[in-house]
C-alpha positions as CSV (number, residue, x, y, z in Angstrom):
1,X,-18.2,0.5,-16.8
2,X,-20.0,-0.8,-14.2
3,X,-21.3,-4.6,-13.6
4,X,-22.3,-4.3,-9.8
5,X,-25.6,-6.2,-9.5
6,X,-28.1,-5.8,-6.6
7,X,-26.5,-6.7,-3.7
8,X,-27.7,-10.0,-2.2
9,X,-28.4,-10.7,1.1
10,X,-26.7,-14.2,0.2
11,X,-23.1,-14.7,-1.4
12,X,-23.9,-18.2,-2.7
13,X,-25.5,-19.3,-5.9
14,X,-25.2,-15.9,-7.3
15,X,-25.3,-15.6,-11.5
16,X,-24.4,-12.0,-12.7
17,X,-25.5,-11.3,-16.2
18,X,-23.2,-8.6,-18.3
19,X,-25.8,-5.5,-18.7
20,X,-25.2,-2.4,-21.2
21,X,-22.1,-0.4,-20.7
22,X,-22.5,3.1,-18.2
23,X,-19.7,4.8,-19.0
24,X,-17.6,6.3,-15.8
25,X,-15.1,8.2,-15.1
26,X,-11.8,6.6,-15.6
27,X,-11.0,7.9,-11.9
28,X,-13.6,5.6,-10.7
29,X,-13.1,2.6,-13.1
30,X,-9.3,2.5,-11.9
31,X,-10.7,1.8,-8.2
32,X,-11.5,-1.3,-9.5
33,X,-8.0,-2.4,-9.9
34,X,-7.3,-2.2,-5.8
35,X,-9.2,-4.3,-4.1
36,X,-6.1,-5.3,-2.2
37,X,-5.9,-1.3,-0.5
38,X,-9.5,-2.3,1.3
39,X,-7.7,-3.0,4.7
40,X,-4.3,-1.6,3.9
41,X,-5.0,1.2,6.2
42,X,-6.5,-0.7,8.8
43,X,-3.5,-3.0,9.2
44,X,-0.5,-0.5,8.7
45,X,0.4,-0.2,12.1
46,X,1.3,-3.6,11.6
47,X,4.7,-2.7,10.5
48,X,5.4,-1.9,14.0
49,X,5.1,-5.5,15.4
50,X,9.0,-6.4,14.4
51,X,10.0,-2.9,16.0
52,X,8.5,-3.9,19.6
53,X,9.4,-7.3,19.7
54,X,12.7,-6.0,19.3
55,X,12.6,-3.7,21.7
56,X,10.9,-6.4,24.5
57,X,12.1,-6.9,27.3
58,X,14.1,-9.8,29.0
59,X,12.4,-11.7,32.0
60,X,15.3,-9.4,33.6
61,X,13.8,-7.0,36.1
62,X,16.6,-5.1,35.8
63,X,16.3,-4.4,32.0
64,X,13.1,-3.1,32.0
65,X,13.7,-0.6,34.3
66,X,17.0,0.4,31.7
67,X,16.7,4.2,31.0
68,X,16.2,5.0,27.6
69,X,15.8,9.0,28.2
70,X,16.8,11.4,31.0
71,X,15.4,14.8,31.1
72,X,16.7,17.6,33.6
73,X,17.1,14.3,36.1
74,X,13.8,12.5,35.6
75,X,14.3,9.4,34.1
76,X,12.0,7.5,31.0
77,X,12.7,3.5,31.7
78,X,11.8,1.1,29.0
79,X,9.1,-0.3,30.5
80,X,7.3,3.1,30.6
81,X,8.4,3.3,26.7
82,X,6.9,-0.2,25.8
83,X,3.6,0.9,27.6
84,X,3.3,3.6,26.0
85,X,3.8,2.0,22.0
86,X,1.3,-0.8,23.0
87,X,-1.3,1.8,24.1
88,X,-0.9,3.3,21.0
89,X,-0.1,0.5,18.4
90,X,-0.8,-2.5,20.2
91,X,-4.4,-3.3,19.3
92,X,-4.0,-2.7,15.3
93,X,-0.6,-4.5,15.7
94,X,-1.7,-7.2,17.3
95,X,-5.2,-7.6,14.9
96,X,-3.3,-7.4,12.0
97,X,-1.6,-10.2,13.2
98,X,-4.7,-12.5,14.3
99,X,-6.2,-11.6,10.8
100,X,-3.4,-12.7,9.1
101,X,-3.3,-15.9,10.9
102,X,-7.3,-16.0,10.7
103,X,-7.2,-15.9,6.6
104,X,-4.4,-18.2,6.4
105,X,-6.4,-21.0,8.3
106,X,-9.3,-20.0,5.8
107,X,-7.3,-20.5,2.9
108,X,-6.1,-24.3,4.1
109,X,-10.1,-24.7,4.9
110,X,-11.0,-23.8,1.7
111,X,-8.2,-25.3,-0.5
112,X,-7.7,-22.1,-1.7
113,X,-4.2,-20.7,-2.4
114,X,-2.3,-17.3,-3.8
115,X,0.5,-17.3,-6.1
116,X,3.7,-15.3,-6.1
117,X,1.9,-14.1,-9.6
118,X,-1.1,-13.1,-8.3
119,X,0.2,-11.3,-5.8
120,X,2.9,-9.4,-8.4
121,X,0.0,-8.3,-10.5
122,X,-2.0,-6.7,-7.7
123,X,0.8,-5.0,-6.6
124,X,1.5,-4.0,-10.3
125,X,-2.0,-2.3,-10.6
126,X,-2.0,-0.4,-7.2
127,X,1.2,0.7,-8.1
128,X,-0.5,2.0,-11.8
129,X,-3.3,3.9,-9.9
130,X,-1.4,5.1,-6.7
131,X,-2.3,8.4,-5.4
132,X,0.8,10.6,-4.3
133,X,-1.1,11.4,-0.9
134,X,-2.0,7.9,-0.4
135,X,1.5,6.9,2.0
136,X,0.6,3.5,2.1
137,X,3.3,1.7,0.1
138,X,5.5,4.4,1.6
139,X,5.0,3.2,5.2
140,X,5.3,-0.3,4.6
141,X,8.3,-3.0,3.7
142,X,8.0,-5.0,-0.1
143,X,7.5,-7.9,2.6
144,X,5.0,-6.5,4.6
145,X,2.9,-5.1,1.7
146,X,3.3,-8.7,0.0
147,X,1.6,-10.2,2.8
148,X,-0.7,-7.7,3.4
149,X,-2.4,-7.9,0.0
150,X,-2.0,-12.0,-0.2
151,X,-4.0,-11.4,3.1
152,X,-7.1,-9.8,0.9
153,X,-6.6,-11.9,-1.9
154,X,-7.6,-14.5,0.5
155,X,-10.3,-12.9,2.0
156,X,-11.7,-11.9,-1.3
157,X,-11.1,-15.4,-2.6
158,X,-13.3,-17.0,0.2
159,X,-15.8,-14.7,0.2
160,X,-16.1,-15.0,-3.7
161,X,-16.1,-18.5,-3.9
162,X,-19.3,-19.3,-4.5
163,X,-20.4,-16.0,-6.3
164,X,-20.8,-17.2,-10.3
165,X,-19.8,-14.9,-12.2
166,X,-20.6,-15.3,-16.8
167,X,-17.6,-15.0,-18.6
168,X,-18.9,-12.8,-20.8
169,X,-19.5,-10.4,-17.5
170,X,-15.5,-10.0,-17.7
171,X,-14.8,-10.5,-21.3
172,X,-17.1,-7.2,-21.3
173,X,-14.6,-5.5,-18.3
174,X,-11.6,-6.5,-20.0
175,X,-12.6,-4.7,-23.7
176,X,-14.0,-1.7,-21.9
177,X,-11.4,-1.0,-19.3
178,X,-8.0,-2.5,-21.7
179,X,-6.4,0.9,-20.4
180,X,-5.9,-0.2,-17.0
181,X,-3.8,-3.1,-17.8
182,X,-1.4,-1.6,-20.2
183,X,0.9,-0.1,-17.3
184,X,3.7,2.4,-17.7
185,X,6.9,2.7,-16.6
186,X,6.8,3.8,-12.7
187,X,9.7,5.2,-11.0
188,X,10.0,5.2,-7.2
189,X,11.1,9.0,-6.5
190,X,12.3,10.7,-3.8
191,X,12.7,14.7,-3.5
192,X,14.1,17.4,-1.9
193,X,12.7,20.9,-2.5
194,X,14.0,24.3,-1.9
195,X,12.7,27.8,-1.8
196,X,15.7,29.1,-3.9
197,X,18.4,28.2,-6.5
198,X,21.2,28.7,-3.4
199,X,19.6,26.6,-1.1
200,X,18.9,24.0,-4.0
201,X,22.9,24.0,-5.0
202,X,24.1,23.8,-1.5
203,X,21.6,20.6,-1.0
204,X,23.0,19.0,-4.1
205,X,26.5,20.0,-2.4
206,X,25.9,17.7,0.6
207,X,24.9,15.2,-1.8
208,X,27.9,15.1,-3.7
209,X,29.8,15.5,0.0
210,X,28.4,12.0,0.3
211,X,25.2,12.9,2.4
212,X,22.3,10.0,2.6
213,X,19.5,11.9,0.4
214,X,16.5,10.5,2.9
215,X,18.2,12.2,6.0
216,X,19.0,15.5,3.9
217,X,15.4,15.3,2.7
218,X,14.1,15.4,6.5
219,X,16.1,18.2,7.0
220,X,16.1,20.7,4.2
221,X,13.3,19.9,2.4
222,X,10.7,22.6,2.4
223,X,7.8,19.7,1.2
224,X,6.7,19.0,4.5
225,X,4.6,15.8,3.5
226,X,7.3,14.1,1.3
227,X,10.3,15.3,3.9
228,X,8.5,13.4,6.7
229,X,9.4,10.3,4.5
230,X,12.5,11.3,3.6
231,X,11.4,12.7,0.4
232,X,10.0,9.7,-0.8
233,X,6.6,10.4,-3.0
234,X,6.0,6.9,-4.1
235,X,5.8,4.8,-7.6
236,X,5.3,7.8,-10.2
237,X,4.9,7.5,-14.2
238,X,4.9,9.8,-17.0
239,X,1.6,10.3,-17.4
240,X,0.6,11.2,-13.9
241,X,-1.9,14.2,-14.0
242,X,-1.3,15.5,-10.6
243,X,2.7,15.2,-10.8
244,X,4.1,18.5,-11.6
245,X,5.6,18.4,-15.2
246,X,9.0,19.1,-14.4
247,X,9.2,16.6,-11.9
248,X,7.6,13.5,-14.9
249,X,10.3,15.1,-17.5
250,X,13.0,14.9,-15.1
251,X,12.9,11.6,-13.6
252,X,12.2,9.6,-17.7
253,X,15.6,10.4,-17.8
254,X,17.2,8.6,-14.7
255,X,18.0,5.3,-14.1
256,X,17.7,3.6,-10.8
257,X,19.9,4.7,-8.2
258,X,20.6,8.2,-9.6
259,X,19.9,11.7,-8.7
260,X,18.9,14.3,-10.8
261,X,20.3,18.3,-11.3
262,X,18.4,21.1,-10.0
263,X,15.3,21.6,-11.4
264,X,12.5,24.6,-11.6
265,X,9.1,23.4,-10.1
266,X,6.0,25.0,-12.2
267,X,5.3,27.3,-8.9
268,X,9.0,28.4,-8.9
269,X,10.3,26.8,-6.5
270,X,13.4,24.3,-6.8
271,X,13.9,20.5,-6.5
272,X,16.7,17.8,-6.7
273,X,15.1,14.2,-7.6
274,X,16.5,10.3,-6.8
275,X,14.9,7.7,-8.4
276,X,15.6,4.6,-6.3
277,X,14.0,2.1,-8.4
278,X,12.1,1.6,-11.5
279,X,9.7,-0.6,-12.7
280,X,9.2,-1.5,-16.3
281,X,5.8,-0.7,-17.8
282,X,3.3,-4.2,-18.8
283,X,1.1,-5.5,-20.7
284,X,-1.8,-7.3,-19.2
285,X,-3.4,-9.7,-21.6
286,X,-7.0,-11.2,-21.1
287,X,-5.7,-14.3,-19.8
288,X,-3.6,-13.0,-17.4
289,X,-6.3,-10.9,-15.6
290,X,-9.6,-12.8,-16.4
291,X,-9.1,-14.5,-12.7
292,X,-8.7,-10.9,-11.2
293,X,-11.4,-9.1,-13.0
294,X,-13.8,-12.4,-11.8
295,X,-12.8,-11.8,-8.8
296,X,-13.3,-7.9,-8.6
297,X,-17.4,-8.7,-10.3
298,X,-17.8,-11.0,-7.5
299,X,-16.6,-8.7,-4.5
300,X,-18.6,-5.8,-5.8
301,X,-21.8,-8.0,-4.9
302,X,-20.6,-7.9,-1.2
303,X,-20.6,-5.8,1.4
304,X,-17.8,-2.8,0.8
305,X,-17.0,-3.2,5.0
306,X,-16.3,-7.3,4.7
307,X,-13.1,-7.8,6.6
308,X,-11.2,-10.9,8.1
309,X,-12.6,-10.1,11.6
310,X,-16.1,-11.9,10.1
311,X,-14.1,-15.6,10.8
312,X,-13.3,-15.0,13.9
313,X,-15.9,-16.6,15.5
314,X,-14.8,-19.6,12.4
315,X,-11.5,-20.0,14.2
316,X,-12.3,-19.6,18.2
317,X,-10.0,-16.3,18.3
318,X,-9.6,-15.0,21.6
319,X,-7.2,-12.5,22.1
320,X,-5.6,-9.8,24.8
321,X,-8.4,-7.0,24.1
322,X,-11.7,-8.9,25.1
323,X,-14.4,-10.9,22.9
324,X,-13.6,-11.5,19.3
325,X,-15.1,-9.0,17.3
């Protein structure tokens, strides 16, 4: 289904009219459903900001020239370590931050606000339409991801706001596209995978030795991608087509917090499975998503590269890299 109209070279004043259904692939329908993953990527170093205010140093000379590695006599000092992690991180970090701030402002502005709601059922359809390479909700915190997304929702709020959209545009979405808001069962899963039924036992030995499964996974697991993670692959659900079979039959049958027996991978190799939380399937009804799928219509008239950084200029930033974008 798709309802994008011409785009505009104005957001205001906009009336969308529902036009006859072009049928899609479902693949590119569900893209629809994440709007919040626009600037996901662009913001996850920010998940680094409470590590290196942590790790700041005192007004103390003397602690930032503490050693915090010594090789064959030469010495790394903490200030050289900070350096370092800001030259890397800091920029991202730090705009993360100022766009966070930025939309926040907006939202007071515009008398706009974001519910604990709308927030859950954003998360609930990224989580439905996750890609197991896609490591975002991997690499950040439930709290960081919460704010992250009620950071689009504002964005897209404001930028939607004036953007009219006929409710019988998204009565339209909503009967064609009823799949996406019926959401299975997802289970949060962790693996560790072997190249043999030996080395598979003597993993699920350490486990039962009282091993932590994320460390074992970073050290024994053969799935270079998911051990970097320790093992964790994300929300998965039953009917996930690029989830190897074994691994969907094994993990309906666990319940949060347990780990599963050895198993036989379809290209022979071996896994042991944790499911560390689970997340019981819903059903969206019309009401409950007529707001999003407005929303979504609206968005799709704009510019796919609109992000926070627009208001700046709004809001007098200045910050520690130069002009305001």
């Amino acid at each position: 289904m798709n309802w994008k109209a011409s785009l505009m070279k104005s957001t205001r004043n906009i009336r969308t009219t529902p036009t006859p259904p072009i049928k899609t692939p479902l693949s590119q329908r569900r893209l629809k459903t994440k709007p919040a993953l626009m600037i996901l990527a662009i913001l996850l170093a920010g998940n680094l900001f409470w590590f290196i205010m942590w790790l700041l140093p005192s007004k103390d000379k003397s602690n930032n020239d503490e050693v915090v590695a010594t090789i064959d006599g030469d010495n790394i000092t903490r200030q050289q370590w900070l350096a370092k992690m800001e030259s890397m991180y800091g920029k991202e970090t730090l705009q993360g931050l100022v766009n966070e701030a930025v939309m926040e402002k907006a939202a007071k502005q515009h008398k706009i606000s974001v519910s604990d709601e709308e927030v859950d059922l954003e998360l609930a359809l990224m989580h439905s339409t996750q890609d197991i390479t896609d490591r975002t909700f991997q690499s950040l915190s439930d709290k960081e991801l919460r704010q992250k997304v009620r950071t689009q929702l504002i964005l897209e709020k404001v930028l939607a706001k004036d953007i009219i959209i006929t409710e019988e545009a998204v009565e339209g979405f909503y009967q064609d596209n009823q799949s996406l808001y019926n959401i299975p069962t997802s289970y949060r899963t962790s693996m560790i995978v072997a190249d043999s039924k030996e080395n598979i036992d003597s993993v699920l030995q350490e486990l039962q030795n009282g091993s932590e499964f994320s460390v074992l996974a970073r050290e024994r697991s053969i799935d270079t991608p998911s051990a970097s993670l320790g093992g964790d692959i994300g929300f998965i659900t039953e009917q996930q087509a690029n989830i190897d079979a074994a691994i969907l039959k094994a993990v309906a049958k666990l319940e949060k917090g347990t780990t599963s027996e050895a198993i036989v991978l379809s290209d022979g190799r071996y896994a042991v499975l944790h499911v560390s939380e689970v997340k019981e399937g819903q059903s969206f009804t019309f009401e409950d998503v007529a707001a999003h799928i407005k929303r979504v219509l609206a968005v799709e008239q704009l510019s796919a590269s609109i992000t926070p950084e627009i208001f700046w200029t709004d809001y007098d930033v200045n910050w520690f890299y130069g002009e305001a974008k």
